[in-house]
Backbone of each chain as ProteinMPNN parsed JSONL, in Angstrom:
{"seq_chain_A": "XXXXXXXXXXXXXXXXXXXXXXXXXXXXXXXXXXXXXXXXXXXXXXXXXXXXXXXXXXXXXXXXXXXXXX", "coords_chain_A": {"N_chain_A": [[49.781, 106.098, 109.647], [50.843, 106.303, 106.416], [52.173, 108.621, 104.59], [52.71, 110.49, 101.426], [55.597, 111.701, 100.245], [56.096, 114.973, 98.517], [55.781, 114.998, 94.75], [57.935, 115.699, 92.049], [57.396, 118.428, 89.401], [56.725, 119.769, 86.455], [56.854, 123.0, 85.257], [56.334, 123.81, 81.398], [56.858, 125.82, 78.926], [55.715, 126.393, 75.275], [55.654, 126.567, 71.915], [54.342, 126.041, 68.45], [54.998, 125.992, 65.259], [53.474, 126.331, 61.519], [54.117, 124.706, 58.913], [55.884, 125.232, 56.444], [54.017, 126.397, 53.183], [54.239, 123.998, 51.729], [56.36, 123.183, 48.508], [56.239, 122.714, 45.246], [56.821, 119.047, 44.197], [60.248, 118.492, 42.334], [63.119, 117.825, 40.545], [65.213, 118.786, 41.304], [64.493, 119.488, 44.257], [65.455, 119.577, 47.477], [66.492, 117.488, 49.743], [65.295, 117.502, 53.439], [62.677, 119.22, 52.586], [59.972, 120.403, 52.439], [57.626, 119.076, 50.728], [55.371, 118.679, 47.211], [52.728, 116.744, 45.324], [51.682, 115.577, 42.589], [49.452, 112.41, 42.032], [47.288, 110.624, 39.856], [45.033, 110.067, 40.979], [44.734, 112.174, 43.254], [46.216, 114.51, 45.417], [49.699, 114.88, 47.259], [51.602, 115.411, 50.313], [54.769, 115.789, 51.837], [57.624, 115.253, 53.684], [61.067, 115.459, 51.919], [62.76, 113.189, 52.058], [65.404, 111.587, 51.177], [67.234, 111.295, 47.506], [66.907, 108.546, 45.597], [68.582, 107.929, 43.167], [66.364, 109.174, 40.505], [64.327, 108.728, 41.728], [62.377, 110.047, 44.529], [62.073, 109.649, 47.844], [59.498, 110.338, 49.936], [58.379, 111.278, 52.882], [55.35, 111.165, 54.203], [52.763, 112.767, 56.057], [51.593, 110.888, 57.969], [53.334, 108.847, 58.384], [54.424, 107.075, 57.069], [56.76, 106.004, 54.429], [56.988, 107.114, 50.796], [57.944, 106.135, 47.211], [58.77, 108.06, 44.889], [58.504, 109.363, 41.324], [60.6, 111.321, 39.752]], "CA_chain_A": [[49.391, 106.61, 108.34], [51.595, 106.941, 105.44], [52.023, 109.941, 103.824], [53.582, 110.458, 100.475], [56.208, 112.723, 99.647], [55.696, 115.334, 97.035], [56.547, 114.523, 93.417], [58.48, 116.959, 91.282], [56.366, 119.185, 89.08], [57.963, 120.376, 85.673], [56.033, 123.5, 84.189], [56.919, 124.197, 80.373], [56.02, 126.484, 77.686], [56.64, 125.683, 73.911], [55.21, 126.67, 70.522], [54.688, 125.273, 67.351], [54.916, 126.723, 63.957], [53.585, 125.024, 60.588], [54.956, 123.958, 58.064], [55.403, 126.539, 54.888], [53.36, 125.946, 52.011], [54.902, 122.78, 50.232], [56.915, 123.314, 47.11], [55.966, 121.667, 44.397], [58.28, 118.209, 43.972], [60.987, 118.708, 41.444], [64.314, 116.303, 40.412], [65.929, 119.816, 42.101], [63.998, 119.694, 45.391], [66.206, 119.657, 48.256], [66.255, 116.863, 50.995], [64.116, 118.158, 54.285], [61.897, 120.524, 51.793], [58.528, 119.688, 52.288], [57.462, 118.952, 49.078], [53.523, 118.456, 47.077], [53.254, 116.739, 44.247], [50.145, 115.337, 42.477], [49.512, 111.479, 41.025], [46.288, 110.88, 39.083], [44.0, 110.435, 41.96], [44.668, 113.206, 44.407], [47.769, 115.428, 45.649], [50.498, 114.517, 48.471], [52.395, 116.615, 50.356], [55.515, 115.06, 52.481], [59.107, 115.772, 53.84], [61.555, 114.731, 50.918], [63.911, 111.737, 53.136], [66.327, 111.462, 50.22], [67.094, 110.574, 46.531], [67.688, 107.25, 44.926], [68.553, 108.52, 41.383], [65.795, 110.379, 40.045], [63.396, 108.557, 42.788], [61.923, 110.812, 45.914], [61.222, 109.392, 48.829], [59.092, 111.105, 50.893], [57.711, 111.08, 54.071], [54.053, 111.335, 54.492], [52.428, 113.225, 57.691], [51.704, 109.13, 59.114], [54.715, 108.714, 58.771], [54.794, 106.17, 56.222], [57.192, 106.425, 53.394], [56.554, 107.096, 49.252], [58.578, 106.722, 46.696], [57.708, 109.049, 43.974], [59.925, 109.004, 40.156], [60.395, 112.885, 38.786]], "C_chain_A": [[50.631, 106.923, 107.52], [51.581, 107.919, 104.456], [52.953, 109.918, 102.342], [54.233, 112.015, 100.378], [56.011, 113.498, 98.752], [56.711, 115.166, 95.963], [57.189, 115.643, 92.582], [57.375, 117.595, 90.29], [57.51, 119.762, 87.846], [56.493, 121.84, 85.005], [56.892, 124.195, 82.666], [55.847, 125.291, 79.223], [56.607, 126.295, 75.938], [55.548, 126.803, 72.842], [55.574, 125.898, 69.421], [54.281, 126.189, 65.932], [54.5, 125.836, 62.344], [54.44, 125.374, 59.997], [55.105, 125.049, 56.971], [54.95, 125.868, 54.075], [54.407, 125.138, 51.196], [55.106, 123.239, 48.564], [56.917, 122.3, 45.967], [57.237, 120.56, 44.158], [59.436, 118.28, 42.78], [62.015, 117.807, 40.841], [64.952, 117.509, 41.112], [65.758, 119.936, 43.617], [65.335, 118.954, 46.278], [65.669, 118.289, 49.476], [65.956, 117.72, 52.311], [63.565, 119.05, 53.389], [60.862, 119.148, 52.385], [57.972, 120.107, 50.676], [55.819, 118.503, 48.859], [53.6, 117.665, 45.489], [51.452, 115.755, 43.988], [50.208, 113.239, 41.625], [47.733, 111.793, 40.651], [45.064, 111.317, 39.624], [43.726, 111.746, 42.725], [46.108, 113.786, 44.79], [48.23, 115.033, 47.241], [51.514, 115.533, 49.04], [53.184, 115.872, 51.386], [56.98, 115.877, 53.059], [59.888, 114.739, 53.128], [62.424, 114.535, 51.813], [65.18, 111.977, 52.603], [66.168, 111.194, 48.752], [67.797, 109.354, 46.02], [67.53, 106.996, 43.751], [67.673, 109.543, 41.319], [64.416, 109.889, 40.943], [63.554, 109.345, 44.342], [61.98, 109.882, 46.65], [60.908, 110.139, 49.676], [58.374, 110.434, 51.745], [56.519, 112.103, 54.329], [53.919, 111.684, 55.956], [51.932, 111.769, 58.407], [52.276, 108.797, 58.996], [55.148, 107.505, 57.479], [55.569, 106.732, 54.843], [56.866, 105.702, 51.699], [57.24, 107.547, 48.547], [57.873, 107.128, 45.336], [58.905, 109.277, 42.464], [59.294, 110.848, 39.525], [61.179, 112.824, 37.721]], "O_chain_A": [[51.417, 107.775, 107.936], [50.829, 107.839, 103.484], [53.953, 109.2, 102.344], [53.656, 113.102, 100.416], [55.634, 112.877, 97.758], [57.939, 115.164, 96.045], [56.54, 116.685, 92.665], [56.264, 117.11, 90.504], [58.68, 120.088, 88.05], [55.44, 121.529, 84.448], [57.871, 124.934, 82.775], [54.653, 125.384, 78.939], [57.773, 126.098, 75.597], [54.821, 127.691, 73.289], [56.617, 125.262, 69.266], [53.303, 126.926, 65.802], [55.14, 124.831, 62.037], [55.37, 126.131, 60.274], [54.103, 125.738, 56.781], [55.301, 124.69, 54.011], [55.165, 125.513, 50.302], [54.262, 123.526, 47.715], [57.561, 121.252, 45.908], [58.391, 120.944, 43.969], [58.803, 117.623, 41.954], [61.485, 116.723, 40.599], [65.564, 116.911, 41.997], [66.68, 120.406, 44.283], [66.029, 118.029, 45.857], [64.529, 118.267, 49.94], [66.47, 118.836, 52.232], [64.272, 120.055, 53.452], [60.881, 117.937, 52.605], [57.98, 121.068, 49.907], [55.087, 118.113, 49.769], [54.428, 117.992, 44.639], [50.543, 115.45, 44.76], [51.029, 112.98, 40.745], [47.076, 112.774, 40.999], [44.298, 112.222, 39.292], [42.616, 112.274, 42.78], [47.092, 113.276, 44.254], [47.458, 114.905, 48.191], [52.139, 116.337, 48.348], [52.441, 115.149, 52.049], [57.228, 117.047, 52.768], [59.746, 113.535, 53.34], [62.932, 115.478, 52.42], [66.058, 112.489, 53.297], [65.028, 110.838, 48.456], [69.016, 109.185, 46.018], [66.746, 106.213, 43.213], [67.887, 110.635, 41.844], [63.439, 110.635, 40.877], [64.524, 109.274, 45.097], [61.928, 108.852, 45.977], [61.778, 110.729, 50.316], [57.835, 109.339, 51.581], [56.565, 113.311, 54.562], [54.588, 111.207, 56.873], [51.991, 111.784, 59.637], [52.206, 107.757, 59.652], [56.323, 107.286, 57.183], [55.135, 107.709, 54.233], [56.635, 104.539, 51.368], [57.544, 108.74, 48.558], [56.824, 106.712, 44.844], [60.112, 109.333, 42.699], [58.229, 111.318, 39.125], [61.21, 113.761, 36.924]]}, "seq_chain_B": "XXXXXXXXXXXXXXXXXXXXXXXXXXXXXXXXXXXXXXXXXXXXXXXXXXXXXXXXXXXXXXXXXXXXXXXXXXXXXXXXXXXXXXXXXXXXXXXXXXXXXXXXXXXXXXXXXXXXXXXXXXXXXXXXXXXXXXXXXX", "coords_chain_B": {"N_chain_B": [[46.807, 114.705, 106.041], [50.694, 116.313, 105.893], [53.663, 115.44, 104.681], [56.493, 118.072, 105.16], [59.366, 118.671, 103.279], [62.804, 119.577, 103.701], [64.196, 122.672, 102.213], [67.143, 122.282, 101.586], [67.051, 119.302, 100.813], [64.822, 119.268, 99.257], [66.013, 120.246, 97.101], [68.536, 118.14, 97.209], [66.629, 115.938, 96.348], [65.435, 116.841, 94.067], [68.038, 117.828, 92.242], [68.818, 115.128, 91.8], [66.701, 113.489, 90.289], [66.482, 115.159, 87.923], [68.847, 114.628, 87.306], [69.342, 112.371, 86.061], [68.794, 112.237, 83.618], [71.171, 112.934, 82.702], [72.403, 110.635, 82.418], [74.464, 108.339, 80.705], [75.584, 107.15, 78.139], [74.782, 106.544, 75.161], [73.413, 108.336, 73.289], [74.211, 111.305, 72.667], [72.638, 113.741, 74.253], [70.311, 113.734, 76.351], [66.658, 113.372, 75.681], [63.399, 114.609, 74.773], [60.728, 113.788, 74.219], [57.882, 114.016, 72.255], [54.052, 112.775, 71.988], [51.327, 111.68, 70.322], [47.999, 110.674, 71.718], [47.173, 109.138, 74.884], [48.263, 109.668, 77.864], [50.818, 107.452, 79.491], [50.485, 104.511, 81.824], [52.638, 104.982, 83.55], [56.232, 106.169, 83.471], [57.394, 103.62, 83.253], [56.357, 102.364, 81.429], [55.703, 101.249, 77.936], [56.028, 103.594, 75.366], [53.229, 104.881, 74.094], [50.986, 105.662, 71.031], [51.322, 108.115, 69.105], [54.64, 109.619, 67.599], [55.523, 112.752, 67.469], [57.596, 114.609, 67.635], [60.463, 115.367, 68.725], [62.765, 116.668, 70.986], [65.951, 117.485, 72.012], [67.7, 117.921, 74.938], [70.059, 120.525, 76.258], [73.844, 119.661, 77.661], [74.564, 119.574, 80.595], [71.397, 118.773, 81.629], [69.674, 120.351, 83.05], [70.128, 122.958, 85.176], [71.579, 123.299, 88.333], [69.701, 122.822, 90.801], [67.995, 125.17, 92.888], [66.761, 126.944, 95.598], [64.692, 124.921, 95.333], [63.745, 124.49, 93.083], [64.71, 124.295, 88.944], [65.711, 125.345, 85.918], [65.856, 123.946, 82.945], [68.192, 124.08, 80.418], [69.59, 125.405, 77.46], [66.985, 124.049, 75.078], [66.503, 122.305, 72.072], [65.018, 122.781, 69.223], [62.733, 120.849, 67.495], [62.956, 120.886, 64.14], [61.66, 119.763, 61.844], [59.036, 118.427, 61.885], [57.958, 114.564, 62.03], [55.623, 113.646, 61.745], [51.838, 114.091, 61.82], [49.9, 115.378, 63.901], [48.061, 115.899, 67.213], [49.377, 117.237, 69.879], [49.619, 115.556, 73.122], [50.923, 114.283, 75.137], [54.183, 113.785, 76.959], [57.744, 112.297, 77.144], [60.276, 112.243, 78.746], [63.728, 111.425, 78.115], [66.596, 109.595, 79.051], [70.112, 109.529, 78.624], [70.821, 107.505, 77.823], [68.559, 106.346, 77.067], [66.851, 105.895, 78.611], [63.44, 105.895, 79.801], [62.607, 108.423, 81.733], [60.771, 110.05, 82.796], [57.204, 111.536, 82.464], [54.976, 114.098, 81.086], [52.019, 115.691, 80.641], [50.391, 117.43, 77.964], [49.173, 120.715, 76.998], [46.735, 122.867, 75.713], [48.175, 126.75, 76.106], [47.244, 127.585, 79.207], [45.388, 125.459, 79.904], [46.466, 123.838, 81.263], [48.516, 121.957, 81.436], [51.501, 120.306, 81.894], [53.49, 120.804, 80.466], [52.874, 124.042, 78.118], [51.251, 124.761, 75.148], [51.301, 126.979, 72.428], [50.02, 125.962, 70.223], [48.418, 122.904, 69.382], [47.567, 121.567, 67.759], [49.71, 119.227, 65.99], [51.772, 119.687, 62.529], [52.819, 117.483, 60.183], [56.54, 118.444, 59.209], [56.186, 120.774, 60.292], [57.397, 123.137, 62.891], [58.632, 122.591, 66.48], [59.277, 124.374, 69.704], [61.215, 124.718, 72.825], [60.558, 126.856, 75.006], [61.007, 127.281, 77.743], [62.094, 125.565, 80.47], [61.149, 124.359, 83.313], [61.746, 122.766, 86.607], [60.393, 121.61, 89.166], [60.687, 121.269, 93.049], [58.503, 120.182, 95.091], [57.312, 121.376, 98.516]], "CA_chain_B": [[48.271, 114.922, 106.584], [51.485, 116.576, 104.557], [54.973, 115.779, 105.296], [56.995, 119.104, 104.494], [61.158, 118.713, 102.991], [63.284, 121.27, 103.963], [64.772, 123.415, 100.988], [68.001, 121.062, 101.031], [66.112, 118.044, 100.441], [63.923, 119.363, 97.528], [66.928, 120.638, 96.079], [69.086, 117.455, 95.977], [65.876, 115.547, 95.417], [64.945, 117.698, 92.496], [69.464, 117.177, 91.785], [69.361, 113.675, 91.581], [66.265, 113.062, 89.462], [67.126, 115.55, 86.347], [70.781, 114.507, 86.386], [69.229, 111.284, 85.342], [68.506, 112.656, 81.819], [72.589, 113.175, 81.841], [73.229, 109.281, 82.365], [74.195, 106.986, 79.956], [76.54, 107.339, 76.698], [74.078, 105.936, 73.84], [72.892, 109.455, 72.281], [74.775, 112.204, 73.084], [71.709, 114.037, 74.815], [69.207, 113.613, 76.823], [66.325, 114.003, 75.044], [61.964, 114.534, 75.003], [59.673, 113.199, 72.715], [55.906, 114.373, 72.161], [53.271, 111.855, 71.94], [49.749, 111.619, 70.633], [47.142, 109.466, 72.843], [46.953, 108.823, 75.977], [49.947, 109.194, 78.176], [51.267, 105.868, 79.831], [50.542, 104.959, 83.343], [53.88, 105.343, 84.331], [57.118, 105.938, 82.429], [58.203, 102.096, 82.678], [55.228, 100.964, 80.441], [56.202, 101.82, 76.965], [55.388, 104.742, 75.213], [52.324, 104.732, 73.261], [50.766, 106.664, 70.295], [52.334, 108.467, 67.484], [55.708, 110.157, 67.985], [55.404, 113.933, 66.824], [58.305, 115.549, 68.004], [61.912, 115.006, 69.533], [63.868, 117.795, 70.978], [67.079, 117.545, 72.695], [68.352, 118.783, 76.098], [71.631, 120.453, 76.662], [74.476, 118.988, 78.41], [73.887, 118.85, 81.247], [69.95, 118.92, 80.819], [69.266, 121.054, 83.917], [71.181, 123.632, 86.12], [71.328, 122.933, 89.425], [68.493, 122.881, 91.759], [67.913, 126.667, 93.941], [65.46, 126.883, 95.974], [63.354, 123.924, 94.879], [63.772, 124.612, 91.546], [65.998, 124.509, 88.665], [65.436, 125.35, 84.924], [66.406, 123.39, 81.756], [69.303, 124.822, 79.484], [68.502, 125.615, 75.92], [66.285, 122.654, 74.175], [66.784, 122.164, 70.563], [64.111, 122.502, 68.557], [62.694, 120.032, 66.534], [62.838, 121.69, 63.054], [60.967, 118.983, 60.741], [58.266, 117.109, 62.832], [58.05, 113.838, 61.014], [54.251, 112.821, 61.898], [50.709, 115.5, 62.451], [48.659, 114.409, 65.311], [47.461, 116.34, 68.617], [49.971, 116.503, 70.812], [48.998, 115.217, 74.322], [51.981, 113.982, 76.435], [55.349, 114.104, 76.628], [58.202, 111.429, 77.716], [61.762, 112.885, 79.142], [64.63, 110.104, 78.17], [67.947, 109.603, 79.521], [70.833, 109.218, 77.065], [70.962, 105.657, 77.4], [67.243, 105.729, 76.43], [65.99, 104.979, 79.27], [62.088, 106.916, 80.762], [62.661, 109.276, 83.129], [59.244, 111.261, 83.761], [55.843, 111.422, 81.689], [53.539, 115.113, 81.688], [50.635, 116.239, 80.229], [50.519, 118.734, 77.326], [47.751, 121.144, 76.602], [47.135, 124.471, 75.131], [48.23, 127.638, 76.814], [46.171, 127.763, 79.862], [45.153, 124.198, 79.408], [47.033, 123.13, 82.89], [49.43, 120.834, 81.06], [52.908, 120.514, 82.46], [53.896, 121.787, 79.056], [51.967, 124.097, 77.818], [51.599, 124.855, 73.681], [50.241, 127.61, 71.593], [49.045, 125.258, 69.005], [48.815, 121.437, 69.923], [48.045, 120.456, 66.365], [51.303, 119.366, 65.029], [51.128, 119.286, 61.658], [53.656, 117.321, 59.752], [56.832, 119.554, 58.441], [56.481, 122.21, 61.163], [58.849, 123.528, 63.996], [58.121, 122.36, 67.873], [60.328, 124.542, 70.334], [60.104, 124.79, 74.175], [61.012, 128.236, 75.341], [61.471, 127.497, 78.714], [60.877, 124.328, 81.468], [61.182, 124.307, 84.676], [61.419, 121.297, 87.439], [59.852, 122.236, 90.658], [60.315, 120.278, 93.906], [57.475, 121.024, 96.015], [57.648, 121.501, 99.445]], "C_chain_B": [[49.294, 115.339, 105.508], [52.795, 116.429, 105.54], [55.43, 117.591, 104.049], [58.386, 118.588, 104.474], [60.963, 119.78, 103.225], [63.565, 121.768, 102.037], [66.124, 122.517, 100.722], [67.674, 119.626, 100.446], [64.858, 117.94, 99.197], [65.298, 119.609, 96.885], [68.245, 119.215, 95.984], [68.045, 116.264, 95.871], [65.8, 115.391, 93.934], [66.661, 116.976, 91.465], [69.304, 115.742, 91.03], [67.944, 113.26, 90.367], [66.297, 113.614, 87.743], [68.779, 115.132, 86.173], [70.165, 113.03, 86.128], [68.807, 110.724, 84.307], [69.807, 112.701, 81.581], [73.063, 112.173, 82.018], [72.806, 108.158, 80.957], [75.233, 107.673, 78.62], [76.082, 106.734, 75.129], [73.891, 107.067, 72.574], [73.651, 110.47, 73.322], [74.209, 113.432, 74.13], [71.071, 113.801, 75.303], [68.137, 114.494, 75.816], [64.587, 114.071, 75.533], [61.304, 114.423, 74.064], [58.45, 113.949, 73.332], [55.331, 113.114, 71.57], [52.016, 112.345, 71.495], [49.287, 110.449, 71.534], [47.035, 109.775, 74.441], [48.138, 108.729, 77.147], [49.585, 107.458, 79.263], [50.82, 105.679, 81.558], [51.183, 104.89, 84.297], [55.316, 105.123, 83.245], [58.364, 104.294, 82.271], [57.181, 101.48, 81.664], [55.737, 101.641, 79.517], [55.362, 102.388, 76.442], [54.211, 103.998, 73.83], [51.899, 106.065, 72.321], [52.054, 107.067, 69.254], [53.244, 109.285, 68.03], [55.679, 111.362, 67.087], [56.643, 114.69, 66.699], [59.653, 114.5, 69.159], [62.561, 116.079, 69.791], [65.055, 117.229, 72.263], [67.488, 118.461, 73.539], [69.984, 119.05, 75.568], [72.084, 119.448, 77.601], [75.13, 119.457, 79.498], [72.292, 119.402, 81.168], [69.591, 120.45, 81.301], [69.99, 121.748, 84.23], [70.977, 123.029, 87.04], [70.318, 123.471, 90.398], [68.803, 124.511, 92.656], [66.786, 126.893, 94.685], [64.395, 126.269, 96.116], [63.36, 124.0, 93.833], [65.113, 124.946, 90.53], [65.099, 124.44, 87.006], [66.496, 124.655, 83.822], [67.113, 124.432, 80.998], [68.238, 124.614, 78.253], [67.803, 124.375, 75.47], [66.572, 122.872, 72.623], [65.579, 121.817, 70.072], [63.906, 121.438, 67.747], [62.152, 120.686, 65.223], [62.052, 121.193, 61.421], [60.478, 117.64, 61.053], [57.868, 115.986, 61.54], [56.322, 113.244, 60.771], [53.398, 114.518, 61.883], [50.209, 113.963, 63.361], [48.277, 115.37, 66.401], [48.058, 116.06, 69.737], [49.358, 116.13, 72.173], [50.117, 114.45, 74.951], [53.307, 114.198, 76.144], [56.073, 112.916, 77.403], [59.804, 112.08, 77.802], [62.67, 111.21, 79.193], [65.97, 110.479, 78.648], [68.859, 109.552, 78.612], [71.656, 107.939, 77.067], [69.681, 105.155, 77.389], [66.246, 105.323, 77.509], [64.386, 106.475, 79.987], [62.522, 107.231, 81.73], [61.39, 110.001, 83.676], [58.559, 111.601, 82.724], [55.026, 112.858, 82.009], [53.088, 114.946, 80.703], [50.879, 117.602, 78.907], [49.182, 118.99, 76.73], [48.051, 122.574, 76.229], [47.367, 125.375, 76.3], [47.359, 127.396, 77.646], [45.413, 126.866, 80.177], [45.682, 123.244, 80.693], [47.712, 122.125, 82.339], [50.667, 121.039, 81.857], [53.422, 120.838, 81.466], [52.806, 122.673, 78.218], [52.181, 125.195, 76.251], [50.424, 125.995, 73.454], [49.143, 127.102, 70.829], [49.744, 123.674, 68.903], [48.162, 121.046, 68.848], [48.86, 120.894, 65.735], [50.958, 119.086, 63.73], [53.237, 118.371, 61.009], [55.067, 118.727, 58.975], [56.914, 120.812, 59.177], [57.847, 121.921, 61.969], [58.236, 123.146, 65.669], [59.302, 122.991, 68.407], [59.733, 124.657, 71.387], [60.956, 125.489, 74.537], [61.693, 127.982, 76.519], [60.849, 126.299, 79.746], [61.955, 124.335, 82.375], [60.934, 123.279, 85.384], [61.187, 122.332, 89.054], [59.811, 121.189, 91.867], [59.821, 120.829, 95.056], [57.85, 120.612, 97.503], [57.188, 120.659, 100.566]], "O_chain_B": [[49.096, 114.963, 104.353], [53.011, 116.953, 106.632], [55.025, 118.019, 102.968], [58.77, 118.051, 105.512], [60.058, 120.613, 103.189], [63.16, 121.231, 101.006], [66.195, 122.01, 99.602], [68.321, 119.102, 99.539], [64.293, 117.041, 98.575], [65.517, 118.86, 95.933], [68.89, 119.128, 94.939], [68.545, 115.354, 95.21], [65.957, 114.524, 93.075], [66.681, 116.158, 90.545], [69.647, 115.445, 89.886], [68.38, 112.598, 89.426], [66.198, 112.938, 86.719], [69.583, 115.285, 85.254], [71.181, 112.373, 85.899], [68.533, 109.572, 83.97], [70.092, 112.556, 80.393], [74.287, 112.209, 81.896], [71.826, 107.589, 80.475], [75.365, 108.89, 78.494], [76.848, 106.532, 74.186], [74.098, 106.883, 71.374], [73.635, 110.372, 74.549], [75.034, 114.071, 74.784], [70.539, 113.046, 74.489], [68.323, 115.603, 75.314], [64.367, 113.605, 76.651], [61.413, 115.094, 73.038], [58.182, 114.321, 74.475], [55.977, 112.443, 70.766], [51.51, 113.305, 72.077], [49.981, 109.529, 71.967], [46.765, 110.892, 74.883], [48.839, 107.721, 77.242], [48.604, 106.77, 79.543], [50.849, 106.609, 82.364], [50.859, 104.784, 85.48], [55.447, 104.197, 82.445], [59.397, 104.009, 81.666], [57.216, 100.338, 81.206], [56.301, 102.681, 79.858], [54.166, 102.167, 76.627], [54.342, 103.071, 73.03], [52.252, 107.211, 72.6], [53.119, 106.591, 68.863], [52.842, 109.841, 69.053], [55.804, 111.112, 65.889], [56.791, 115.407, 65.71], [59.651, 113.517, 69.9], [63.052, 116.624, 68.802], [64.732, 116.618, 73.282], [67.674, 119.631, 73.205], [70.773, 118.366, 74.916], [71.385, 118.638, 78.21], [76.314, 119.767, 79.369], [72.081, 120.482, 80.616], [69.33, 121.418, 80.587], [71.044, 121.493, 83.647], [70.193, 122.087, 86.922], [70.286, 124.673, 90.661], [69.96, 124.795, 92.968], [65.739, 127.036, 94.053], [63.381, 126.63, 96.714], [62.584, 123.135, 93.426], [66.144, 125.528, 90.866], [64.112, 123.725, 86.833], [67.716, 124.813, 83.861], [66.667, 125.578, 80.943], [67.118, 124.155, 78.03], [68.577, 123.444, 75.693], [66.922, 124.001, 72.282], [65.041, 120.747, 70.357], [64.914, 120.987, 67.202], [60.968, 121.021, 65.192], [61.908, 121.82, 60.371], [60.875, 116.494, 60.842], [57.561, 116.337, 60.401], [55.937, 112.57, 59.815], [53.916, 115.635, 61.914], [50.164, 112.737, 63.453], [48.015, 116.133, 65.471], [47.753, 115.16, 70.52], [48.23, 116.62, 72.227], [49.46, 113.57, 75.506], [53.611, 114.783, 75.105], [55.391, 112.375, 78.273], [60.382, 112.35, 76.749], [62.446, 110.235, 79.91], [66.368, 111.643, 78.611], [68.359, 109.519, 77.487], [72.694, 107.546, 76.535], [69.421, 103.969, 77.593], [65.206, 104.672, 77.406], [64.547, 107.605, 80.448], [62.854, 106.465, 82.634], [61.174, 110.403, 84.819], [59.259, 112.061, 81.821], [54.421, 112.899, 83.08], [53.527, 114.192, 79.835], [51.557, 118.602, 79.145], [48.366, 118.222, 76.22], [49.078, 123.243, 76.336], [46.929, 125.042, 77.401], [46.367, 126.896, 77.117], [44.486, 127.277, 80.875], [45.276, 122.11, 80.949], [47.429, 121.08, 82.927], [50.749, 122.085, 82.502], [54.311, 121.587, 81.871], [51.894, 122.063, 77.661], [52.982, 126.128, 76.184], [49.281, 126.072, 73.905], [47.967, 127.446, 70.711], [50.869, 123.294, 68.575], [48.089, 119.817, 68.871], [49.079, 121.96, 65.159], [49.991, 118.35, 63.531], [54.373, 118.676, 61.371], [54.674, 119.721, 58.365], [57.581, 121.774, 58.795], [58.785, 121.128, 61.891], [57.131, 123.648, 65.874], [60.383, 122.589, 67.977], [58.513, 124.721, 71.54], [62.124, 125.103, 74.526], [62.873, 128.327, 76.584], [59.653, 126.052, 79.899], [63.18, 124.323, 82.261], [59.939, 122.64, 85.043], [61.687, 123.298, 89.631], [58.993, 120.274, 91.781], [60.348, 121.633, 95.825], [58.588, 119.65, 97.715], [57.63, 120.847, 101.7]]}, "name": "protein", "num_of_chains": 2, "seq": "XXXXXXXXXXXXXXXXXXXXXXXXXXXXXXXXXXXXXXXXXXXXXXXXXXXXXXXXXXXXXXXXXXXXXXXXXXXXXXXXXXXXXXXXXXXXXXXXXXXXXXXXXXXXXXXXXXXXXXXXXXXXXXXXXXXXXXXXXXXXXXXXXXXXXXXXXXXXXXXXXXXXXXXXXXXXXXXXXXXXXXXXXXXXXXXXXXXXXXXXXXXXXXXX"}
């Protein structure tokens, strides 16, 4: 009979904290800010990536990125 | 039937498989991702699901094994998760990228091998892990 050895075992503990209420997007907003900002349809809320000029890009919670002109 | 290791034999067991989060020269860390889905059914298949979270081990990841056990140095939070999702697994990498070991994450109390206050991530938050422990059983 073969027996198996035992396997290592990790136990962890963590937390998670959200996000603070998104600041509205600005041409001032800071790269990592989570930022909110509204187009005609409906309102977005993202982590601002960088700027390219007076274009946002942000990063949407699926991960996909949007650029946004303030 | 159970074979039993002695206490030297869990401990450089236990040794030899966390120092293999401190091989490799690609990323300066060893590091651990969070996953949504389903974890993998073994850490050579590639990871699946959405990537929530990345935190980084110290260097070296672990202390050294005592007893059967040995706890992880500080982790580095991840301070601006890039995805939301539900976390549910976790994948420990080497720092030449390569899978080292796959658990389970669930809420407090939840019997995960990590276990979270609040396992929906939301985009934009903070993920930290207080404290993890490798155990080599007996």
């Amino acid at each position: 009979m073969n027996t198996p050895l035992p396997k290592i075992k990790i136990s962890g503990q963590g937390s998670f904290t959200p996000p603070p209420t998104p600041l509205p997007l600005t041409s001032k907003s800071e790269i990592g800010q989570y930022v909110t900002w509204e187009s005609i349809t409906r309102s977005y809320a993202g982590i601002l990536k960088e700027w390219d000029s007076n274009v946002a890009i942000v990063q949407l919670p699926d991960g996909t990125m949007k650029a946004v002109e303030t | 039937m159970t074979v039993n290791i002695s206490t030297v034999a869990r401990n450089g067991a236990g040794n030899y498989i966390v120092d293999l989060i401190d091989i490799g020269a690609i990323v300066a860390n060893g590091y651990l991702n969070i996953y949504t889905g389903t974890k993998p059914a073994s850490p050579q298949v590639a990871a699946t699901g959405t990537l929530l979270a990345n935190l980084n081990f110290a260097l070296p990841a672990f202390a050294a094994f005592n007893n059967g056990s040995a706890y992880a140095g500080p982790i580095a939070s991840d301070t601006s998760l890039p995805n939301s999702g539900i976390a549910s697994y976790f994948r420990i990498f080497s720092r030449d990228n390569v899978a080292i070991m796959d658990g389970d994450i669930s809420l407090t109390g939840g019997g995960g091998d990590i276990q979270f206050d609040n396992i929906n991530f939301i985009a934009g938050g903070v993920v930290a892990i207080s404290s993890l422990l490798a155990i080599m059983p007996q």
